[in-house]
N, C-alpha and C positions, 0 to 999 in steps of 0.2 A: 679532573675528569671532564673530555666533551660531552657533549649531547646533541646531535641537530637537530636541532627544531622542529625543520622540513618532516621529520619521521616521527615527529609525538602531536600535530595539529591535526586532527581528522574532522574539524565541526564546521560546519556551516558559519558564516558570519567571524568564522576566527582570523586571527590576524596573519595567517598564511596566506588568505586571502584580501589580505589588505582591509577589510570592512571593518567596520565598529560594531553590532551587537553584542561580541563577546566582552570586548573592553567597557561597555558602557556595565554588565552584568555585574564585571569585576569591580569596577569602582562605586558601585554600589555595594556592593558586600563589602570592598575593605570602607567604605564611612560608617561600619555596622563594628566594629573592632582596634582597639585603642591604637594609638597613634606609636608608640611603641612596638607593637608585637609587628612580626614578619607573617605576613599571610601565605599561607602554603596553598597554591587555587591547583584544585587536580583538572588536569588535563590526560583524559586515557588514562593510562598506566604513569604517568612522572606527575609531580608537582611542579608546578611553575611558580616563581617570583617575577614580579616585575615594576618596574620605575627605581625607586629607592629602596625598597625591598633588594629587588635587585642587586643595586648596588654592594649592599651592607651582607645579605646572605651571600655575595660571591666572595665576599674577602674573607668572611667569617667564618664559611663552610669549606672553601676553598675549590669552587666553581669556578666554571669557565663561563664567563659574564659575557652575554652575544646581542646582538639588537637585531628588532626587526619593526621595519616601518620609524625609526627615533626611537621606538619604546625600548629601554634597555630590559634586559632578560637573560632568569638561568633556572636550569630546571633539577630536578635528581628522584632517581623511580622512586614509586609509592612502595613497590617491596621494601627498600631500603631505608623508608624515613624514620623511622625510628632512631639509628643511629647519626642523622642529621639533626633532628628534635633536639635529641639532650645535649649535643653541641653545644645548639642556640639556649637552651636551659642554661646550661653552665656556664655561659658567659653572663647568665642576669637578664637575658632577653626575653620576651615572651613570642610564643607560637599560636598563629589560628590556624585552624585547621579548616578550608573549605573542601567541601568534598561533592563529590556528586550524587546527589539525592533521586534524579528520576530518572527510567528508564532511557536506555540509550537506543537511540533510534539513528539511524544512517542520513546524513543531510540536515538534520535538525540538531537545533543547541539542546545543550545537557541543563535541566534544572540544578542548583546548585546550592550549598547552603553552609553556613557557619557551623559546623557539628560541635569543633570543643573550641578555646581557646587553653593553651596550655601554659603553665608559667613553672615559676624556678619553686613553689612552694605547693603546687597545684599540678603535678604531674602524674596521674593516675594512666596506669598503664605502660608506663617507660621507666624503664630499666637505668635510672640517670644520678642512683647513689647505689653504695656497699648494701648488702644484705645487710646485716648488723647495722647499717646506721640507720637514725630515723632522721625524715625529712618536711621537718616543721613546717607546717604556714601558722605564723601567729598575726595574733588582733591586740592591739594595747587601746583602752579607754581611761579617757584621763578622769581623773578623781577631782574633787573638790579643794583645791588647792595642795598645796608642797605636803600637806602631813594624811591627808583623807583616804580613802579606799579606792583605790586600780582597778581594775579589769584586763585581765588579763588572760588569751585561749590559746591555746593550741592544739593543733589539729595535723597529725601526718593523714596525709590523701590515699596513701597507696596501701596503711592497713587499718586505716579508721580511729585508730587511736587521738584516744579526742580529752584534755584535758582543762579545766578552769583555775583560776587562782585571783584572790585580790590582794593581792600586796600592800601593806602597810604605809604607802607615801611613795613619792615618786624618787628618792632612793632605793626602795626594796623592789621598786615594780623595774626601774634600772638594773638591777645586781640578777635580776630572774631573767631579764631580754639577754643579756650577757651571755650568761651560765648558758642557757638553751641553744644558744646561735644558731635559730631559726634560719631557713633558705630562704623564705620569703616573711615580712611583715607589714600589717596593713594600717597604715597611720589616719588620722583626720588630712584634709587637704591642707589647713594652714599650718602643720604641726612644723616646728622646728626643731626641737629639740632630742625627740626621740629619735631619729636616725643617726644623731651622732653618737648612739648607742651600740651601732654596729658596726662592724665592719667592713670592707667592698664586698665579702663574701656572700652578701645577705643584700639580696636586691629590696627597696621598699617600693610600697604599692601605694598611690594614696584613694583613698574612696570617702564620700561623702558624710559629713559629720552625723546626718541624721540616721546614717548606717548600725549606729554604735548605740542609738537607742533604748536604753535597758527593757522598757516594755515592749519594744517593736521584737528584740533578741528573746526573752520572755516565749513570746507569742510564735514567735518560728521554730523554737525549740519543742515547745509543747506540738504542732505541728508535724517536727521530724517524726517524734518520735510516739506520737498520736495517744498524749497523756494530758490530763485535767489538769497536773501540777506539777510541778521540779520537785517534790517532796521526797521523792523514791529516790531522787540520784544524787539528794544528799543537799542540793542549792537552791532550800529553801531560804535561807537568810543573807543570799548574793544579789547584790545590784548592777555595779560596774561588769561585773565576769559574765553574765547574760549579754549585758550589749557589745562584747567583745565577742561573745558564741555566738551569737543572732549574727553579726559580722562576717563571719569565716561562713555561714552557713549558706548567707546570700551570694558570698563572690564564689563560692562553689560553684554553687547552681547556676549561678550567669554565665561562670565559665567554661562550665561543663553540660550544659544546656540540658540539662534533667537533674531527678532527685540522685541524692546520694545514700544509694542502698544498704551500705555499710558500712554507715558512720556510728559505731558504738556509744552509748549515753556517756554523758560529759562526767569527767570522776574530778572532782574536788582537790585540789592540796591545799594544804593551808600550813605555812612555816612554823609554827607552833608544833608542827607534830612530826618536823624533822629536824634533822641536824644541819645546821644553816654554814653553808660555805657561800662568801661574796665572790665574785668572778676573781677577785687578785689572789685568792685564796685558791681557789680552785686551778689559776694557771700558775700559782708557785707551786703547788704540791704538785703539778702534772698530774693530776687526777687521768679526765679524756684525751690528751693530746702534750707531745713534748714541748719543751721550752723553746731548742731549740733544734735546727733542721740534722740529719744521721740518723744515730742511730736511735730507736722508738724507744725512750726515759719512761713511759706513761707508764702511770697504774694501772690502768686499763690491760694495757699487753702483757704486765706480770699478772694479772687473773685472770684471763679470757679463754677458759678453756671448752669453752661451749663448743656445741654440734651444731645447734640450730641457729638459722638467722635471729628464729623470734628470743629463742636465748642471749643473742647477741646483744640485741636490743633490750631486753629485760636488763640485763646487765650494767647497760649503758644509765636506764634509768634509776634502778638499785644507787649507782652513784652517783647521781643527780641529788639524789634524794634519802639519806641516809635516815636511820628510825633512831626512833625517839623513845619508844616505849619498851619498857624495859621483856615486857611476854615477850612481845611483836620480837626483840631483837636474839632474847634467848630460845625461842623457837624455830629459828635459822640454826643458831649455834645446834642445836639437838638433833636438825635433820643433817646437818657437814657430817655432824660425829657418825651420825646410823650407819650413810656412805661410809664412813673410814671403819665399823666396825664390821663392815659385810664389803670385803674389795672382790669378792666375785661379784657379789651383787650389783655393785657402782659399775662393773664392767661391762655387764650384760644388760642395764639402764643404759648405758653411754653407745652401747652398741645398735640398741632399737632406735636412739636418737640419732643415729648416722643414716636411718632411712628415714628419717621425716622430712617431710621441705616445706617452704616456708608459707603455712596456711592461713595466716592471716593474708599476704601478698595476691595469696590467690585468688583468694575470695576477691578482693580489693580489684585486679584485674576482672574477673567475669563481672562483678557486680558494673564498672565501668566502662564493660562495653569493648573493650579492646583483648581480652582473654580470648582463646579456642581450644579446641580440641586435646592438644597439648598440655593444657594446664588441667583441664581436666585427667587426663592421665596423671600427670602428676599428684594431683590430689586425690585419686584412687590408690596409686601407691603408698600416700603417706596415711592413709583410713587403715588400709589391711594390714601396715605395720603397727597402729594403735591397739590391737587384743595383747600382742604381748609387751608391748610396753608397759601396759596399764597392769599387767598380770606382777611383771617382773619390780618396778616402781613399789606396786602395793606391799612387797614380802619386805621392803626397806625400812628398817625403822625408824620413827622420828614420826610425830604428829603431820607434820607439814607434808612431808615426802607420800603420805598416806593421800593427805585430803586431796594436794593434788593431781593423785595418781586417780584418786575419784573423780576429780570433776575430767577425765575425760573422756567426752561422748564417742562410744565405739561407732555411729551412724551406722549400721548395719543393713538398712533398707536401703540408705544410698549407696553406700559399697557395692549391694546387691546388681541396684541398678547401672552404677558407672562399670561396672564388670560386662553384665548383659546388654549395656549402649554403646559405649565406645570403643572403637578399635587401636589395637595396641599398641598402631605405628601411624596417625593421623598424620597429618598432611601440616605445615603452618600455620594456614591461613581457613576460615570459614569460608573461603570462596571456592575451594577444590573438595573434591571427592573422596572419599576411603574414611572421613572422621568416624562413622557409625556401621559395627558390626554385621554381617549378615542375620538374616534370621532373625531380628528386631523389629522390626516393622514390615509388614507386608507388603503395603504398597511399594514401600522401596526396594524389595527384593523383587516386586512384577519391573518396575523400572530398569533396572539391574541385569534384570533377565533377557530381556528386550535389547539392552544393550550387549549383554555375551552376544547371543545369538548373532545381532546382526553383523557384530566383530568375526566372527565365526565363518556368516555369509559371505564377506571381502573377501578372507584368506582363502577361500572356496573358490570364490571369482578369479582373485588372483594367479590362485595355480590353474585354473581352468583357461582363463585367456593365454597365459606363457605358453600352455602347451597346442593351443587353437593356431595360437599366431606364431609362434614358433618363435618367439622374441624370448630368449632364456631370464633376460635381465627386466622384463617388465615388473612392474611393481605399483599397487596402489597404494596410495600415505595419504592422511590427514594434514592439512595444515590450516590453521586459526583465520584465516582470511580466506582463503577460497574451497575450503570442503575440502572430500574428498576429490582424489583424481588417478588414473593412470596414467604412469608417468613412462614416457619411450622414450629414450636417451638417442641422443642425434644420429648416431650412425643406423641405427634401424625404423629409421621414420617412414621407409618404401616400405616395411613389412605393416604398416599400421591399414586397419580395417578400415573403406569406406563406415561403416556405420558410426565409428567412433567421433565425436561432436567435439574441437579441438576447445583448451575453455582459456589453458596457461603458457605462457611461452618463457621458460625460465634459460639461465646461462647454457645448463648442459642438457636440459631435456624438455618436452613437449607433455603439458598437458591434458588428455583427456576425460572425458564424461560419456556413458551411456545412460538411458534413459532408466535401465532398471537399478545402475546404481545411484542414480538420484533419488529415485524412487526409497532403497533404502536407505541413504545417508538421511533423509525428513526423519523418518522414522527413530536410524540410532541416536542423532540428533535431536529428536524431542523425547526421546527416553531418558538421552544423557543429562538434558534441561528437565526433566521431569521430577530426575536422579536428586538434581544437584537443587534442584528448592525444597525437595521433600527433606533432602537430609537438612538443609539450614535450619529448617521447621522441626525437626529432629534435637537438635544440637540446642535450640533454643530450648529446649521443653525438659529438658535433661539440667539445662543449666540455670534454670529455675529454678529448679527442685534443690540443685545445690543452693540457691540464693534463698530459699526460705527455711533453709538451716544456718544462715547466716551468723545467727547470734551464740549458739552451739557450738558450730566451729570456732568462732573467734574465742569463746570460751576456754574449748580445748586448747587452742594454738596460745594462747594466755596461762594456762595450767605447765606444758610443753614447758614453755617459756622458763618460767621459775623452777620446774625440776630441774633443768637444765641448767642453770645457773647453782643451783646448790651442787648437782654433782662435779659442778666442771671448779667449784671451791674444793672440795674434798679431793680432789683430784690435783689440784695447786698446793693443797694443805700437804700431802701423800710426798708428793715429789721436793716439798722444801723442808719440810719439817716443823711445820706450822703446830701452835697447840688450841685450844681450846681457852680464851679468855674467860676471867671470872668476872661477871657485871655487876658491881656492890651497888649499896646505896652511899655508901660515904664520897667526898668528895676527895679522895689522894688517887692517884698515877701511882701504882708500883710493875713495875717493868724489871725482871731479870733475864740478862742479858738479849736483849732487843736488837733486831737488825733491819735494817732500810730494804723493803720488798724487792724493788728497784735495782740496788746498785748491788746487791747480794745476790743477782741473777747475773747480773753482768759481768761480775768477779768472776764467775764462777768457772775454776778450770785452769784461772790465771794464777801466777806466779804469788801474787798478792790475796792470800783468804781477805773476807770481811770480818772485823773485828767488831764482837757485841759488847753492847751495854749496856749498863743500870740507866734505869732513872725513878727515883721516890722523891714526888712533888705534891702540894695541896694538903689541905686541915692542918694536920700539927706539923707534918715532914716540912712546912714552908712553901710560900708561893708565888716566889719569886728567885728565880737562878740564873745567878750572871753567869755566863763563861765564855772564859776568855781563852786566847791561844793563839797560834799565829794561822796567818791564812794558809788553805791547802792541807788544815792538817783535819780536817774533818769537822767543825762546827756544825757549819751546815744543813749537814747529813745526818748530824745526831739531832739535831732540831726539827729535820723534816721525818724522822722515822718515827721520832716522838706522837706526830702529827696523824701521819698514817695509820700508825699502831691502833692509836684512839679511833679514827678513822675507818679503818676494817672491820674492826669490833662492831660498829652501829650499824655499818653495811651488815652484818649478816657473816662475814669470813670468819675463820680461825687466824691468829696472826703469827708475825714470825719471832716468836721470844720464847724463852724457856719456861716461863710463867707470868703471867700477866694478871693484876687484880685491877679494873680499870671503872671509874664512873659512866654515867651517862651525860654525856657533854652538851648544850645546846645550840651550841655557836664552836666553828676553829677559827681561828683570825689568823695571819701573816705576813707581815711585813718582812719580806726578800727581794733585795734587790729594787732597781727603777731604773725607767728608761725615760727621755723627753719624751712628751706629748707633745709631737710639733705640731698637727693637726689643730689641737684648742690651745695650743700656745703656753704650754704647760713645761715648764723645768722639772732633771732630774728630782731635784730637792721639794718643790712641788706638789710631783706627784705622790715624791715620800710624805710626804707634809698630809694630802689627803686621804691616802690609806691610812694614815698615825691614828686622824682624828675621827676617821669613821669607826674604828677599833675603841677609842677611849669612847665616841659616843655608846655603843651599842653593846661594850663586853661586859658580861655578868661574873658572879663567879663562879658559877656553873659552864663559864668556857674555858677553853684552850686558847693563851696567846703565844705565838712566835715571833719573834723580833729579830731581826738581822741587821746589825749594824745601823742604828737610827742615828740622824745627823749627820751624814757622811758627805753631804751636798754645802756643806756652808762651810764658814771658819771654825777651828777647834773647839774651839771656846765656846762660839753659839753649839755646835752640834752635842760639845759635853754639859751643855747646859740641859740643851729640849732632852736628852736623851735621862740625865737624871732629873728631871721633873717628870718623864713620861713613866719611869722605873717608879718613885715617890707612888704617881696617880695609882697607879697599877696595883700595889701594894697595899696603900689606905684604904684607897675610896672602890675600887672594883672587887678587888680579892680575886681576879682571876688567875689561876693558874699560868704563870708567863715563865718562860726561856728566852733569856735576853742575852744574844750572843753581841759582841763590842768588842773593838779594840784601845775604849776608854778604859783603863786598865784603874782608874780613879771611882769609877761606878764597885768595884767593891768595895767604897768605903760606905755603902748604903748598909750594908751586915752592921755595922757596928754601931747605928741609931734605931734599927729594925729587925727583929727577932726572927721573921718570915723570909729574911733574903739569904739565899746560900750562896756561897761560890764555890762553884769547879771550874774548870781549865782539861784543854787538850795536853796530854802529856807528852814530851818531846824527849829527845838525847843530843846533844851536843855531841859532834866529832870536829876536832878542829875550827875550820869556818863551817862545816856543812850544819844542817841539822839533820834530825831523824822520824819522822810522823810514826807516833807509835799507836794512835787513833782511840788510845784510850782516855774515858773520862776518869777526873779524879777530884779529890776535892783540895781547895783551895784556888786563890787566883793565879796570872800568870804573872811576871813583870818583864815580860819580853815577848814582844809582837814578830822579835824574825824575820821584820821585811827584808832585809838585805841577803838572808840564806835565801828567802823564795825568791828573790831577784836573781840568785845567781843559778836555783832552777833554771828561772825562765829563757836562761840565754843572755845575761845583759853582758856588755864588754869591760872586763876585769878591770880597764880605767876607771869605765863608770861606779862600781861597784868599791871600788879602792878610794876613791874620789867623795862616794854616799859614805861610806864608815869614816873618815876625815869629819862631813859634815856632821856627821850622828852622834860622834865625841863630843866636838863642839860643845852642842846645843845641849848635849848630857852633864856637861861638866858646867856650863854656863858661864865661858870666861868672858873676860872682861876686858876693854880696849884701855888705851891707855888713860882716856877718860874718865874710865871708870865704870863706862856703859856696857849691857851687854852685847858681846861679840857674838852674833848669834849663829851667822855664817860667816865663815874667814876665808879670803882670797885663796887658792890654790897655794897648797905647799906652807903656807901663814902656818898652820898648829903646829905641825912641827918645831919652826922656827921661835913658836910661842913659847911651847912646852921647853926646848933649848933653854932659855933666858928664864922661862920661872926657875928652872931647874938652879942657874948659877946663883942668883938673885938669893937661892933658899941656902947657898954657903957662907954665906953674909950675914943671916938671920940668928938673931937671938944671942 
């Protein structure tokens, strides 16, 4: 995109005119704004960058980079920056916003000021993630060495959602950075270690040690939120997670350059009162996000059947955070069912929530200053549709679906009022006219009126001069620079009136002025300017009134949220055939016939149904099951649905099994798969090595372990080593519930020194060479891993594969050279040759 310059410079002292006060302005404000962020300086209607800004916003934004005077320069209208801004957000950048603070006067410089600085964690008002997702700024404070209490906040900007946590050591405050993958996070300056926590996705901030404060965070909080004590919000026995709050509260306000109106009280989690997945859990299971790139594997996309964004997000956080408590968990399970027992009623819920939008966001935007008229409307539509939701919600049975069809506040005086203030079809921006109704305010209606009339008076003039002057085509128009004019087009400039005062001279016609229509352009002109401040002053006082409902709405839009998420469960339940888990106290897994959320959506249609299955594990059933099978024929999948299963249940879902009797789990663990950590210098085997041991340190027997092929990274021998002493540990000293799939086919000889370990196996059928994946579990082990049928799957060339089963005799039969030694691998064509001569060798014998 160009821009010329020459047509956006209109100031005094600016660089069109070669002078320096403007540039002396600028480089004073940008010393006032980190070294980092791109300064947006408004000039008129565009924003300007220049020098190194310059530079970096023209490649980045993808501007036409121009110089004037050496100073390099690129600019892009201020209507449009918004989708510039989140650009530069998304790439990790941060954004100031200079803007023009004082009246604009003709010939003189514009006062000018720092308004926000915006960043990737800190962007209120831009539109620069999914509805559905939330977009963190977190604070991490270091605790008292490797094992002491964290600090840990997070805070989305854009709906206030504001939470604390102090993690148990700087492993658990790590496995929560992770999980969260926060946009933006704000470290100590010297910190090194925490950023290798993240990934490039996640810009870090650093700010000043004594930011982090516990009493300083303490005393800002109680400040926000204008209370004597944290006692009410649950954080009175928190140290570290206050100077992590007190953190995020300050770089708000510095960079937002006022209070944050709608930052909701800080809500506590503490892992104790959930079901704890570490980040490698969380990205084997595909919980938020697939493994890898196509098509969308996530659990998230087989439950999402939400309406609302705030549902979206509720949802997101739901599996963040799975419960722990057995009410808490079977009081979700009650409201799924109400929905599935009333499917008109889930319909006509799900139908009020196709008119809500997103009321926390909203608030979020007006509270910060960049909201209008628009969003107000929006949030009048989403009030008026709140009576019958709340009507319709309420007749649903299920305690839950009740309370929170209660907690939401119909606002009826506001309704009232965004009805009777604002107009239906507003304008963009607060700087134009039409936002506020007629017949709302008086004054404004005398302004208004002032302006018909004198609109009224032109088109009166105008046909009165055409037919004076006999010019058919005369015509008066407005334009933004020079007023009104009557405008004679060149061939009838002999019929123009001595009286007429000539004022414009454009390509095709001549502009002029008489005296009494100057007279009333003052007039409609300061009616229109009369207009247009009374209603900003209007719009302000309306959208107040919405901000001091602030905590009401967020409430509702919180309430919204969760019904939304349980109907949009019964609604997944509905369509797959989901049942109703039973939550015991004992500690066994019974599961009949169980299917993978996931890959039973994906099936589905296809040639291949999904194949269910048992599983009864934990207390007397045992708790420990090897199994074994070859690759490709499902292991995996029955190990990860296992996972799930358990998994949905504490989320709040109905799950995908015929019957399910299931504990409450404290912990899921998984070891699937490894990739190098080239970054920290870390091997496949490694990284398996320290997932193994985080699992043996931390698993109770009140968890769930998954195991996928441990040892796989070294020699056989080491790997069938670590792999049954990890089986052993698991078994004696944990008592966790563990599925340990391998293709050590030697680990079932662990059943027959231990009473708790069972083995099953993937069941196959042999045809000829091929095999057959029959994906059924069964009991006993396997004694054949099939790599050479999945090899010749995969495509390998019938040499190669002709050439592997030669090798795989071999080393099966264990023969022997003529030394005596074994022949472990023989030359090409040699077994044959071998087998020949035993064979003669044996008519000799005996």
């Amino acid at each position: 995109m160009r821009i010329e310059i020459g047509e956006r410079v209109r100031e005094k002292g600016g660089m069109a005119e070669g002078s320096t006060p403007m540039m002396k302005q600028y480089q004073g404000l940008r010393a006032q704004v980190p070294k980092d962020a791109l300064l947006f300086f408004r000039l008129g209607d565009f924003y300007e960058l220049f020098f190194q800004d310059a530079v970096e916003g023209a490649r980045l934004l993808n501007l036409t980079l121009t110089k004037r005077n050496t100073v390099p320069m690129c600019g892009l209208p201020y209507h449009a920056a918004e989708g510039y801004i989140a650009k530069v957000l998304a790439s990790g950048r941060r954004v100031a916003l200079c803007d023009q603070v004082g009246e604009v006067r003709s010939g003189q410089m514009v006062e000018r000021a720092i308004t926000r600085i915006l960043s990737p964690g800190c962007a209120m008002g831009m539109e620069v993630t999914e509805p559905k997702l939330p977009r963190w700024l977190a604070a991490v404070r270091r605790g008292e060495g490797k094992s002491g209490r964290w600090g840990f906040a997070l805070l989305d900007a854009s709906s206030g959602d504001f939470r604390v946590s102090e993690p148990a050591g700087e492993i658990a405050c790590r496995e929560e950075v992770r999980r969260t993958n926060p946009a933006e996070i704000l470290v100590v300056e010297e910190e090194k270690e925490i950023p290798s926590w993240v990934d490039s996705s996640t810009s870090v901030t650093r700010i000043p040690d004594w930011t982090l404060e516990v009493d300083m965070g303490r005393t800002l909080l109680c400040e926000q939120y204008q209370v004597q004590s944290l006692d009410g919000f649950g954080c009175q026995e928190m140290g570290p997670a206050l100077g992590a709050a007190g953190a995020l509260l300050r770089y708000i306000r510095e960079t937002l350059k006022g209070e944050i109106r709608h930052c909701q009280a800080p809500k506590p989690f503490r892992s104790e009162e959930i079901l704890q997945l570490d980040f490698a859990t969380q990205r084997n299971l595909e919980i938020l996000e697939s493994a890898s790139q196509g098509v969308n594997t996530s659990l998230l996309r087989a439950l999402d059947q939400t309406c609302t964004p705030m549902g979206g997000r509720e949802l997101r956080s739901w599996l963040l955070r799975p419960l722990r408590k057995r009410d808490e968990v079977v009081a979700r399970h009650e409201a799924v069912a109400g929905f599935l027992e009333d499917v008109g009623g889930m319909d006509d819920v799900r139908e009020s929530l196709q008119e809500v939008r997103d009321i926390a966001r909203l608030v979020g935007r007006l509270a910060g200053g960049s909201g209008n008229a628009r969003d107000l409307v929006a949030l009048r539509a989403t009030l008026q549709a709140l009576p019958e939701l709340q009507k319709r919600g309420q007749k649903v049975s299920g305690a839950l679906n009740r309370r929170f069809s209660d907690q939401i506040q119909l606002e009826r005086a506001l309704v009232e009022e965004l009805e009777r203030g604002i107009a239906d079809d507003p304008p963009a921006t607060t700087r134009e006219g039409g936002m506020i109704r007629d017949g709302y305010d008086r004054q404004l209606d005398e302004a208004r009126s002032a302006m018909r009339e004198g609109r009224s008076w032109i088109a009166e003039l105008q046909a009165r001069e055409a037919e004076r002057t006999g010019i058919k085509s005369l015509k008066i128009r407005f334009q933004q620079v020079s007023g009104y004019g009557i405008e004679v087009t060149k061939a009838n400039l002999d019929q123009v009136p001595k009286e007429y005062e000539r004022k414009q001279t454009l390509a095709q016609v001549e502009r002029y002025v008489t005296p009494e229509l100057k007279e009333m352009e003052a007039k409609i002109l300061g009616a229109e300017e009369k207009a247009l401040h009374r209603e900003g002053q209007l719009f302000l006082q309306i959208r107040d009134q919405v901000l001091a409902r602030t905590r009401s709405l967020q409430e509702t839009a919180a309430a919204i949220g969760s019904l939304d998420v349980l109907a949009g469960f019964a609604v997944t339940a509905r369509r797959w055939h989901y049942v109703r888990p039973v939550m015991t106290v004992e500690q066994c897994i019974r599961i009949r016939a169980g299917r993978h959320p996931v890959v039973e959506q994906i099936l589905a249609g296809s040639a291949e149904p999904f194949v269910a299955n048992d599983l009864r594990i934990g207390g007397k059933e045992g708790t420990l099951m090897v199994l074994t099978g070859p690759n490709m024929a499902g292991k995996s999948t029955y190990l990860r649905q296992a996972a799930l299963i358990c998994f949905m249940a504490q989320v709040g879902s109905f799950v995908p099994v015929q019957a399910a009797e299931l504990p409450l789990l404290d912990r899921i663990f998984t070891r699937i798969g490894a990739g190098d950590d080239l970054a920290r210098g870390q091997s496949t085997f490694l990284v398996e090595m320290n997932e193994t041991a985080l699992i043996l340190h931390h698993a109770t027997r009140d968890s769930l372990v998954i195991l996928d092929e441990i040892g796989r990274g070294t020699s056989t021998l080491d790997g069938l080593s670590i792999a049954w002493a990890v089986g052993e540990h698991l078994h004696d000293e944990v008592q966790a519930k563990t599925l340990f799939a391998t293709h050590y086919h030697e680990l079932a000889e662990l059943a027959l020194t231990r009473s708790g370990v069972m083995n099953f196996r993937v069941d196959v059928r042999e045809e000829k060479d091929r095999v057959v994946f029959l994906r059924r579990i069964v009991e006993g082990g396997a004694d054949r891993s099939y790599g050479i049928q999945v090899a010749r799957l995969a495509g390998l060339p019938p040499s190669v594969l002709r050439r592997a089963g030669e090798i795989l005799q071999g080393l099966e039969e264990r023969e022997t050279d003529a030394s005596g030694k074994p022949a472990r691998i023989q030359p090409k064509g040699a077994a044959s040759k071998l087998k020949k001569e035993k064979n003669q060798l044996d008519l000799f014998q005996g």
